[in-house]
C-alpha positions as CSV (number, residue, x, y, z in Angstrom):
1,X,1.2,-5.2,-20.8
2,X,1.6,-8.0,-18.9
3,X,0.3,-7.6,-14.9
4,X,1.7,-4.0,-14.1
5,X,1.9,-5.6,-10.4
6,X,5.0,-7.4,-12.3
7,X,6.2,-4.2,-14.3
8,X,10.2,-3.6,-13.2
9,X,10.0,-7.4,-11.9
10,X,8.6,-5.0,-9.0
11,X,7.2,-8.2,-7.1
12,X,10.0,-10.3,-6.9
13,X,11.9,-7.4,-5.9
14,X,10.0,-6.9,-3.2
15,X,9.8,-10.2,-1.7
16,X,13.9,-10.5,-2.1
17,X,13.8,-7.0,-0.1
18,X,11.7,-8.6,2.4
19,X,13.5,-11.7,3.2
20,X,17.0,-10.0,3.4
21,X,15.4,-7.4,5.9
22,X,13.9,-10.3,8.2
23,X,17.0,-12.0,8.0
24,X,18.6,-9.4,9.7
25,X,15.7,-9.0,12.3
26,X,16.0,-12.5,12.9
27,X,19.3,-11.6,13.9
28,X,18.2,-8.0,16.2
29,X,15.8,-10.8,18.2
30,X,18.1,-13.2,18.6
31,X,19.6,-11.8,21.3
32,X,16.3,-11.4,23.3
33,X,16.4,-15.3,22.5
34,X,14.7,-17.6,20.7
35,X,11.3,-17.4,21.3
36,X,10.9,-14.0,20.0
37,X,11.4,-15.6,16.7
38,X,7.4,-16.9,17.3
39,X,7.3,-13.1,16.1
40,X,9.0,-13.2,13.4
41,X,7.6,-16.1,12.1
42,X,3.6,-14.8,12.3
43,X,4.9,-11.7,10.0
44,X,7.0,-13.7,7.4
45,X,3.8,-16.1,7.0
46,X,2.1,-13.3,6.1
47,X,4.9,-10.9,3.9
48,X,5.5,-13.9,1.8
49,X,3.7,-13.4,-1.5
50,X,1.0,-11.3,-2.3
51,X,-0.2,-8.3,-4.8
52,X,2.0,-5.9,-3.2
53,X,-0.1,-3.3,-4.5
54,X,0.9,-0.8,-2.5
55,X,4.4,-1.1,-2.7
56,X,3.5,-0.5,-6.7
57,X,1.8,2.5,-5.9
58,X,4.5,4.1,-4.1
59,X,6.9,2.5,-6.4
60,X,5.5,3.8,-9.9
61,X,4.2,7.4,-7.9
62,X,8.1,8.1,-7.9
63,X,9.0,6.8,-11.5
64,X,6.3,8.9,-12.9
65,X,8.0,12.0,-12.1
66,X,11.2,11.0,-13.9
67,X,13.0,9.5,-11.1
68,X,14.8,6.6,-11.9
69,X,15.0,3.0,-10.9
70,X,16.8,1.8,-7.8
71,X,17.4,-0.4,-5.1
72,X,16.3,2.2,-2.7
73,X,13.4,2.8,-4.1
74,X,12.1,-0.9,-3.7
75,X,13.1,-0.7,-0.2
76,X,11.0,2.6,0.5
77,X,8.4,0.5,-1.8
78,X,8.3,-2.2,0.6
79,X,8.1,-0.1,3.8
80,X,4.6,-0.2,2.6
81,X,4.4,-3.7,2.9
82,X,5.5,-4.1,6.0
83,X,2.7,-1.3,7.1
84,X,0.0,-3.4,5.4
85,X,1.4,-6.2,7.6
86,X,0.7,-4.8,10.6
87,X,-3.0,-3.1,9.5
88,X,-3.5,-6.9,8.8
89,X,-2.3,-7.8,12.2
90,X,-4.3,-5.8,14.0
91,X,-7.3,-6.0,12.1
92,X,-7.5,-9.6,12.2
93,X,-6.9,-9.2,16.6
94,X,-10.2,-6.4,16.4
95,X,-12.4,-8.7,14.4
96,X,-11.6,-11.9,15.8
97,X,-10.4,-13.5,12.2
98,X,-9.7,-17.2,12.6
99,X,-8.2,-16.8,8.6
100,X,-5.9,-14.8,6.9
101,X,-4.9,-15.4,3.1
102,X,-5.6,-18.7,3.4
103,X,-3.6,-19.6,6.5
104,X,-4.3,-19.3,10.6
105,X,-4.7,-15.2,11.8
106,X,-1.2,-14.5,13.4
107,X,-3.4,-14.3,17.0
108,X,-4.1,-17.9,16.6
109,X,-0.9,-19.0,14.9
110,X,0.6,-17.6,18.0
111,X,-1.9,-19.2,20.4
112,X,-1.6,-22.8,18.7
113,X,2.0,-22.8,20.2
114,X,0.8,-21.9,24.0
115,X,-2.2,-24.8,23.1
116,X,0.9,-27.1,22.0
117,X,3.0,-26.2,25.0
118,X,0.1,-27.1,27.7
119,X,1.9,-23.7,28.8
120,X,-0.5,-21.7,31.8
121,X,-3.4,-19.5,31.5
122,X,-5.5,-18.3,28.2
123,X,-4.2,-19.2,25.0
124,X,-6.6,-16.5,23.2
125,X,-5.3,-13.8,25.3
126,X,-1.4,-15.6,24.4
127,X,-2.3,-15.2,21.2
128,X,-3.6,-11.6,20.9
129,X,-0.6,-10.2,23.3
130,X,2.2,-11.7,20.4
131,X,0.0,-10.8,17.7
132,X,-0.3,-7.2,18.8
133,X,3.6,-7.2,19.5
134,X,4.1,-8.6,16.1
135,X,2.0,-5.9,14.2
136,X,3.5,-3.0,16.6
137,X,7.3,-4.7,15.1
138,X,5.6,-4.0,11.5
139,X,5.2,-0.6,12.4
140,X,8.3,0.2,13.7
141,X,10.5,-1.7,10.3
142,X,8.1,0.4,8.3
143,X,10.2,3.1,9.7
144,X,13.4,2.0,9.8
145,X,12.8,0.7,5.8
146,X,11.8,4.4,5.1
147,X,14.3,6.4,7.2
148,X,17.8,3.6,6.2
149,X,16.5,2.9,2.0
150,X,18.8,5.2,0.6
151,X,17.1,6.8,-1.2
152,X,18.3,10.9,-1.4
153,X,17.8,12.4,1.6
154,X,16.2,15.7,0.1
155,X,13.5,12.8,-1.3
156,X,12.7,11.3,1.4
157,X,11.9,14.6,3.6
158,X,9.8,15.8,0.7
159,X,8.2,12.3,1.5
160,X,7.9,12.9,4.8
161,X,5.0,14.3,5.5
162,X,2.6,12.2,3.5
163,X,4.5,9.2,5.2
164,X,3.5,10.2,8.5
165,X,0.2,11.4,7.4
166,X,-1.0,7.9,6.2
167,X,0.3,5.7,9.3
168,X,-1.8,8.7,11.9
169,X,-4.7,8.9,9.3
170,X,-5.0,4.8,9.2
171,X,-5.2,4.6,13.4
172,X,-7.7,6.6,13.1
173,X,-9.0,4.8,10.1
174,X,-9.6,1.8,12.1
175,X,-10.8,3.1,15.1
176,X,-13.9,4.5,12.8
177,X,-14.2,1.1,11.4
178,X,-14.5,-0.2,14.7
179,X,-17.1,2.3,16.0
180,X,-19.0,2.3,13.1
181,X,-19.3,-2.0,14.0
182,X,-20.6,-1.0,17.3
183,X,-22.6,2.3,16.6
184,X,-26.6,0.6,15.0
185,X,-27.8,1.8,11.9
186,X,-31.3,1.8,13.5
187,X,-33.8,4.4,12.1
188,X,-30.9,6.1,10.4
189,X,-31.9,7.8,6.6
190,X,-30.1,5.4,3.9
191,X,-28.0,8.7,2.6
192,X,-26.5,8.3,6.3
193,X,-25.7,4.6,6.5
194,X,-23.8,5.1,2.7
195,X,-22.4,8.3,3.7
196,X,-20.7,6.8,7.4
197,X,-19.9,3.4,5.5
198,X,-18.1,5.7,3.2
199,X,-16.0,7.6,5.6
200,X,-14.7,4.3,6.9
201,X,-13.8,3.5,3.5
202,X,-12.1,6.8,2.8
203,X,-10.1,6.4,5.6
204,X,-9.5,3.1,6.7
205,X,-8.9,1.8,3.1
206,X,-9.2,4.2,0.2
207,X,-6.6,6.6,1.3
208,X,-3.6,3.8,2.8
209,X,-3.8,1.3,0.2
210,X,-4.1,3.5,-3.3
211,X,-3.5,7.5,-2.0
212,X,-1.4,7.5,-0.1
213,X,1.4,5.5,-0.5
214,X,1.3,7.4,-4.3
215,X,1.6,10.4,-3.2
216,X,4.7,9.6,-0.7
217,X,6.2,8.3,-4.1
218,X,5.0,11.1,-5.9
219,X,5.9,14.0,-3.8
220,X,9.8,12.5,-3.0
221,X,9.9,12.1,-6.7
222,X,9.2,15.6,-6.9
223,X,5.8,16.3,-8.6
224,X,4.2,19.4,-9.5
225,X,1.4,20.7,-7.1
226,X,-1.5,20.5,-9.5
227,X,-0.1,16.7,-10.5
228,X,-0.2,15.7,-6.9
229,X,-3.8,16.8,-6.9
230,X,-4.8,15.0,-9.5
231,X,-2.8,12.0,-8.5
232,X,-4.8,12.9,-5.3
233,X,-8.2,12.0,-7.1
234,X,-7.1,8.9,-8.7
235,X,-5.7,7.5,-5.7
236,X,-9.0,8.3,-3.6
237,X,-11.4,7.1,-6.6
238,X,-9.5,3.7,-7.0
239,X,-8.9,3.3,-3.2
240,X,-12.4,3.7,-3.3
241,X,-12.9,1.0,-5.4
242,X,-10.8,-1.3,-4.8
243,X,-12.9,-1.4,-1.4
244,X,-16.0,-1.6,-2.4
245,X,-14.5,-5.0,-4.7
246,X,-13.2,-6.6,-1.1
247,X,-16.8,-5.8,-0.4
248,X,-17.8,-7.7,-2.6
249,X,-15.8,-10.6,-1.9
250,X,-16.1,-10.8,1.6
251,X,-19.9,-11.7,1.0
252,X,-19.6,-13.2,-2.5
253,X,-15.7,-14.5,-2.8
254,X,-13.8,-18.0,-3.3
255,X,-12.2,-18.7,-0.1
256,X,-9.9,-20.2,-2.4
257,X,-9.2,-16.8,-4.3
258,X,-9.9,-14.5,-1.1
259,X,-7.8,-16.6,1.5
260,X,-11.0,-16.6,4.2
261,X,-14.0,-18.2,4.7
262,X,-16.7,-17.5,2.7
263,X,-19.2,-14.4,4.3
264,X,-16.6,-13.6,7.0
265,X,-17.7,-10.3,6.9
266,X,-21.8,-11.0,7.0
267,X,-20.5,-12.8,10.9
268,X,-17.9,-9.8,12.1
269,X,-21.3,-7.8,11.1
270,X,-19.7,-5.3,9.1
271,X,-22.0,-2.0,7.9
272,X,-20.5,-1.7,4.3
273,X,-21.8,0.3,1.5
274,X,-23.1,-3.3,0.5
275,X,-25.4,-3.6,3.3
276,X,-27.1,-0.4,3.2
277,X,-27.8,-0.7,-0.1
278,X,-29.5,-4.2,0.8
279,X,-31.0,-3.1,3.7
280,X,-32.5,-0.2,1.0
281,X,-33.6,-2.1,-1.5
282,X,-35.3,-5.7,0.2
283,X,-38.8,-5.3,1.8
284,X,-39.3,-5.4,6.1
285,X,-38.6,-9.1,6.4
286,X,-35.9,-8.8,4.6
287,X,-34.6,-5.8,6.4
288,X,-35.6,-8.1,9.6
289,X,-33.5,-11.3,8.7
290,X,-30.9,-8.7,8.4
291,X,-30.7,-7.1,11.6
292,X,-31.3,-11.4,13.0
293,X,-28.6,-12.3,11.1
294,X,-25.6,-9.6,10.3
295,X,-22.5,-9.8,13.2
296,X,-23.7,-13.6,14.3
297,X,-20.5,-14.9,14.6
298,X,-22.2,-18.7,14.4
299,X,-24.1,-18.3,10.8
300,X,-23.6,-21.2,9.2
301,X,-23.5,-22.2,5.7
302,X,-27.1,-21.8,4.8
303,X,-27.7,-18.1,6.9
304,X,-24.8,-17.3,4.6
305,X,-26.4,-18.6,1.2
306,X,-29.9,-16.8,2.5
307,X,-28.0,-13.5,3.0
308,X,-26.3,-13.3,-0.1
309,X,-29.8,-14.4,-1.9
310,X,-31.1,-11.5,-0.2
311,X,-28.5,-8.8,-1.0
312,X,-28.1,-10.0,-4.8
313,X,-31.8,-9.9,-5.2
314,X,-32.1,-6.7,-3.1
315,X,-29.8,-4.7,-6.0
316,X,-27.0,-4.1,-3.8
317,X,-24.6,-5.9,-5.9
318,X,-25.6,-3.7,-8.9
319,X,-25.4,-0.4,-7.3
320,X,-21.9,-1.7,-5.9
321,X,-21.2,-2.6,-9.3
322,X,-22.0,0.4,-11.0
323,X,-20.3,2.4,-8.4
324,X,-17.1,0.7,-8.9
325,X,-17.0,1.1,-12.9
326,X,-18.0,4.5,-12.0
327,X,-15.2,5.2,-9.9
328,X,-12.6,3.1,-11.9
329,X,-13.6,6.0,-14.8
330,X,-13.5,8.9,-12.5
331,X,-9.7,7.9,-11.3
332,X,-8.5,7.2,-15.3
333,X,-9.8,10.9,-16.0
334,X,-7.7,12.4,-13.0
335,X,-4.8,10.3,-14.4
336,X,-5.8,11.9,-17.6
337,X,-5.2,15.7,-16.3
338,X,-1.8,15.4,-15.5
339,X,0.6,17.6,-17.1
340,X,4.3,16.3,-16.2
341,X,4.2,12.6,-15.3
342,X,5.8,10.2,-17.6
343,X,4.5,8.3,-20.4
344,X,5.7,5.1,-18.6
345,X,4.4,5.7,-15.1
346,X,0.7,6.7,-16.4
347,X,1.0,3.6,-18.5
348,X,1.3,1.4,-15.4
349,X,-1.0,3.2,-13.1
350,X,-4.0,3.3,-16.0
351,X,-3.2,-0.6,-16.3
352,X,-3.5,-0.1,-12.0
353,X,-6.9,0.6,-12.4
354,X,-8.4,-3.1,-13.8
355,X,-6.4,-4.8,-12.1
356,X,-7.2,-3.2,-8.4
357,X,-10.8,-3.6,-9.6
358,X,-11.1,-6.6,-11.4
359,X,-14.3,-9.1,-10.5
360,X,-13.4,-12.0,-9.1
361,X,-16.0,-13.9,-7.5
């Protein structure tokens, strides 16, 4: 099989769904006037291209069950997308990104017009007010795509619930993410630093990007109960995984490939899985040139390089490794225990798995 994120020409599909349904925004805000399109421009920059894994997800959930293909279906497919947008948004505002994919954070995007424009007070604060606006319109066309797709009524409110599930379970999600930024791992048992930097994965990651948006497919499509639990446990396992990989590459990645600057998450200081396994495994300088360095927002290039020595040769990027080829085979044996899904649909979600977990750094 060729990419399965390109199974059903499910990609381009997407993007056409996305441009037709900004078009039509761009129409909605053009009677607040033109500068609202400032909006609409920070979230097409960022919905144009992409894995659109989740939309995939959601996407070959349904066709597993039998359901067939439709135009309504890649509309509810790329509600997703639009909710990634504005998790992306946000996150981006909460951790102070300069990058995303390659390209200016919508926050400064936005405050690089109010720099241009000489126009009065703080350009940051400019910046962050449209960007918050723009991730709150995300979240609003995430519902509107859902509730307007077409797709049989009787689907979508079996859909429902897991739909509105994910977008409460993410807030919350974040908000742990952001404590857990905040909250020192000082004097706390290893088991503990795994176990919390876990939880934020679980729930800030694992569940909206792999779990969740499967199962909403899933259930509308009409599952069996002991399918959507099993679909349950793949979707956890690989969201799971597909974290700990972004990990990985926020320490270790290309900017190139990843769209950021290299170890932008060694400066927003973020308490991964990684890093407790680092902080584990090196000796007390070590653990000290971590606790110096981790959340500086100045490191420069060498910090950077000395971190990275320090986790690789700590065995953080082992256990990671391990754990991800562990979890990649836990997911393929859930996908295994279904009963009732098509031969089709468990063909593209098994091929799901190497892709959402492939190294690439």
């Amino acid at each position: 099989m060729d990419s399965p994120l390109d199974a059903a020409q499910l990609r381009e599909r997407v993007q056409r769904c996305v441009d037709e349904f900004l078009e039509r925004q761009s129409h909605v805000l053009g009677e607040v006037g033109p500068d609202a399109q400032e909006l609409l421009g920070a979230v097409a920059s960022l919905l144009t291209g992409g894995k659109r894994l989740r939309a995939a997800f959601l996407y070959w959930g349904y066709r597993a069950t039998g359901q067939p293909d439709s135009d309504a279906l890649v509309r509810v497919a790329t509600a997703m997308e639009f909710f990634q947008a504005a998790a992306l948004i946000h996150d981006d505002v909460m951790d102070d990104s300069d990058t995303r994919r390659g390209m200016p954070a919508a926050h400064r995007s936005i405050a690089a017009r109010h720099e241009r424009e000489a126009w009065a007070g703080d350009a940051g604060r400019f910046g962050i007010a449209g960007a918050i606006l723009a991730g709150n319109l995300c979240l609003n066309w995430t519902e509107e795509l859902y509730s307007t797709s077409g797709l049989e009524p009787e689907h979508l409110t079996r859909g429902r619930a897991v739909f509105d599930l994910m977008r409460t379970q993410l807030m919350g999600g974040q908000f742990l993410d952001v404590v857990e930024s905040a909250r020192s791992w000082d004097g706390v048992p290893n088991s503990q630093r795994i176990e919390r930097a876990q939880r934020v994965i679980r729930f800030k990651s694992a569940k909206y990007t792999v779990e969740h948006p499967l199962l909403v497919g899933a259930t509308a499509g009409g599952a069996h109960p002991d399918d959507l639990e099993a679909l349950s446990r793949y979707g956890l396992d690989l969201g799971h995984a597909f974290q700990l990989r972004d990990d990985l590459l926020g320490v270790f990645g290309d900017p190139a490939a990843t769209g950021k600057p290299a170890g932008d998450d060694l400066r927003e200081g973020k308490r991964t899985v990684l890093i407790a396994h680092a902080l584990a495994g090196t000796d007390d300088a070590g653990r000290a040139t971590v606790d110096r360095l981790l959340g500086e927002a100045s490191l420069g290039e060498s910090d950077i390089d000395g971190l990275r020595s320090l986790i690789a040769d700590s065995g953080a990027v082992d256990a990671v490794e391990a754990e991800i080829t562990r979890l990649a085979g836990t997911a393929r044996m859930a996908l295994k225990s279904t009963t009732g899904l098509t031969a089709q649909g468990l063909d593209v979600l098994d091929a799901l798995i190497d892709s959402s977990t492939a190294r690439a750094y």
